[in-house]
C-alpha positions, -999 to +999 in steps of 0.1 A: -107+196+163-098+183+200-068+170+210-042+151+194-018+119+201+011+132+189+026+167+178+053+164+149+073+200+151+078+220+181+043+239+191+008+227+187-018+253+161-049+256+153-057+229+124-063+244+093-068+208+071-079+173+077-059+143+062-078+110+067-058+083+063-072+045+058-051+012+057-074-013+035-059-038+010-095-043-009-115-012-011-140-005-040-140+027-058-177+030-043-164+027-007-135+049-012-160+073-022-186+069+004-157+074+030-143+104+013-181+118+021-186+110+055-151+119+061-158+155+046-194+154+068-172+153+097-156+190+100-159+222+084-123+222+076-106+212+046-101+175+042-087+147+026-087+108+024-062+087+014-057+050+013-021+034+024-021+011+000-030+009-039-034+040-063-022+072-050-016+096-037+007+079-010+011+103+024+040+118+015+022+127-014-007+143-002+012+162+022+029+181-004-006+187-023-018+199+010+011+226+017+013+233-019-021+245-016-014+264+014-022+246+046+005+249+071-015+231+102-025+195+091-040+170+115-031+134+097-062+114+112-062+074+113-096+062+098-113+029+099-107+000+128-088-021+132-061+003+121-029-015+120-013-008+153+022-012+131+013+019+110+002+038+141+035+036+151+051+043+121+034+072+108+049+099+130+082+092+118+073+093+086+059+128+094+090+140+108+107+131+079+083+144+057+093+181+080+133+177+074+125+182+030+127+208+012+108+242+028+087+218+051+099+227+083+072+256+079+041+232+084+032+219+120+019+185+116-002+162+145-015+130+145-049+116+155-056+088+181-066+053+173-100+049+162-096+015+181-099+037+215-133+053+206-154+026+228-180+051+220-180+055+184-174+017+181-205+005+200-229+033+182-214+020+147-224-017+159-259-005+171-265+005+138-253-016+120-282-043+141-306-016+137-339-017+113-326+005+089-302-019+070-322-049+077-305-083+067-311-099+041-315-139+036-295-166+022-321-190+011-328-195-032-294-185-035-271-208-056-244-228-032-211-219-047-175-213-033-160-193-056-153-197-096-142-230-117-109-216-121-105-211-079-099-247-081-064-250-105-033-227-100-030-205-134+000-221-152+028-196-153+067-194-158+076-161-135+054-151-103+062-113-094+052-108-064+053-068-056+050-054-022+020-028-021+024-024+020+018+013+024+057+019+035+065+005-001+035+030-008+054+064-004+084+055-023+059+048-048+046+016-050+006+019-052+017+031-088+044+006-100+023-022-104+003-007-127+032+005-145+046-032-147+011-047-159+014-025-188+051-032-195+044-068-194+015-064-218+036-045-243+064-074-242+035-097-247+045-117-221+014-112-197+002-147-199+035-162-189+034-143-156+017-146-126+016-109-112+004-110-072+003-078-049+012-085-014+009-064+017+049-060+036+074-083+023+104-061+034+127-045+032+102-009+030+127+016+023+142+000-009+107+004-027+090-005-050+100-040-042+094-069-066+103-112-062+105-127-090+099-167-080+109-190-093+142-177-096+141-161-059+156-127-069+145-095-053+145-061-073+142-024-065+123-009-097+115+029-088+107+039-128+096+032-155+131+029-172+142+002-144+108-018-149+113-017-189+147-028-185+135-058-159+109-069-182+128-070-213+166-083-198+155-107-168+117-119-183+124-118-219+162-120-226+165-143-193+195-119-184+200-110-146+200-071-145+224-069-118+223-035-111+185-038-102+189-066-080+200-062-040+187-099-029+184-135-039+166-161-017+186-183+004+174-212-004+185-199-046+217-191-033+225-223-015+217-240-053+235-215-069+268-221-046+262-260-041+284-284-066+270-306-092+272-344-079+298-360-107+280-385-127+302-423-126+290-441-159 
C-alpha cells in the first residue's frame, strides 16, 4: 500500500483493510456510489468509504465494523481534494482515541497523506477532465433562470434549528440526529412552524449532536431520541425551557434576559 503519514499505535504492519474517508457537505447517492467503486478499483484489499458528514456510518463507526469483522491493520485514507486541512489534522487523534476503547488497543491503525500533495494525480485528473471523452456540453436554448420562485422570499417560520452536521459532531452521532428530529417534528405536527437548517462546525464538537434554536438563542446537546422528544414537545410545543438539555444561550439572549425593563412614566 506504500507509505503512510502517520502511524497511530506503536509499530507499523502490513494493511490488511482500506478506509476511505471523504469530507463533502452535498454528495448524491449516485456519487457516493460511483466513489465507493473507483475507491474499491484501487487495491485488492478490503475497503471502505465513508463520508464525514451526513448519514452514517461516522469513523468511529466504521472502525468498529472493520475490527468487528476482523481487520486488525487499517489504513484510514483521505479521499477527494481539497480535503479540509482542519480534518487532516484532527483525524489522528481521533484514531488514538478510537485505540484507548474497549479491546482496541489490538488494531494498528495509519493514516494516508493529503490527496492535495499528489501533483501527479491532480494534473492527470484535470487532463481528463479537458479530454474528448467527456466533451462539454453548451449553454445555448437553455431557459435563463437563477434558481426557483420561492429562492426569492425567506419561508416564514417561528423556530430555526440549526444542527451542526460537521463531521466531529458526526462521531458523537450527528449525521443521524437530524433525521431523527425531522421525524419528531413531523409527529408533533409542528414541521411547518420550523425552519430546520444543517450547518457544517458551529462548535463546541464534543458536546454533540448540537442544535440552536434561534430565535430564542439557546444551544442544546440532544444525543437520543428521548432528549429530542423531550426538546420538541417541552421547548417547541409546551414553550418550556428543558434545562437539563441546554449548556448555552447566546450572548446577545442573555444580555436581554439580564437587562431591566425601562419604567413606563404615564
Amino acid at each position: 500500500m506504500g507509505e503512510t503519514t502517520h502511524v497511530v499505535g506503536s509499530e507499523i504492519h502490513q494493511t490488511d483493510a482500506v478506509l476511505f474517508v471523504v469530507s463533502a457537505y452535498t454528495l448524491s447517492k449516485g456519487a457516493l456510489k460511483r466513489l465507493q467503486a473507483a475507491t474499491a478499483a484501487s487495491t485488492h484489499l478490503p475497503t471502505r468509504l465513508i463520508r464525514l458528514e451526513e448519514t452514517g456510518p461516522s469513523l468511529i463507526a466504521a472502525l468498529d465494523e472493520l475490527r468487528e469483522d476482523g481487520y486488525r491493520n487499517i489504513r484510514v485514507q483521505p479521499f477527494g481534494t481539497p480535503f479540509p486541512e482542519s480534518l487532516l489534522a484532527w483525524i489522528p487523534g481521533v484514531l488514538a482515541d478510537w485505540q484507548t476503547r474497549g479491546q482496541n488497543a489490538d488494531t494498528t491503525l495509519t493514516v494516508g497523506p493529503d490527496p492535495s500533495r499528489d501533483a501527479l494525480a491532480i494534473t492527470q485528473q484535470a487532463v481528463s477532465l479537458l479530454s474528448d471523452t467527456m466533451p462539454p456540453k453548451p449553454v445555448s436554448g437553455i431557459k435563463p433562470s437563477l434558481g426557483k420562485s420561492g429562492w426569492n422570499l425567506p419561508p416564514d417560520f417561528e423556530f430555526h434549528l440549526l444542527v451542526c452536521t460537521g463531521p466531529r459532531c458526526a462521531i458523537h452521532g450527528a449525521a443521524s440526529f437530524v433525521h431523527l428530529l425531522k421525524e419528531e417534528l413531523a409527529a408533533a405536527g409542528i414541521s411547518d412552524r420550523c425552519l430546520t437548517t444543517r450547518t457544517g462546525c458551529i462548535y463546541p464538537c464534543n458536546k454533540g449532536p448540537v442544535l440552536a434554536l434561534y430565535p430564542q438563542g439557546h444551544w442544546y446537546r440532544l444525543p437520543d431520541l428521548i432528549a429530542t422528544r423531550r426538546f420538541v414537545r417541552e421547548v417547541l410545543v409546551e414553550g418550556a425551557s428543558a434545562e437539563d438539555l441546554r449548556f448555552h444561550t447566546a450572548r446577545a439572549a442573555r444580555a436581554e434576559i439580564h437587562t431591566p425593563q425601562k419604567e413606563i412614566v404615564t
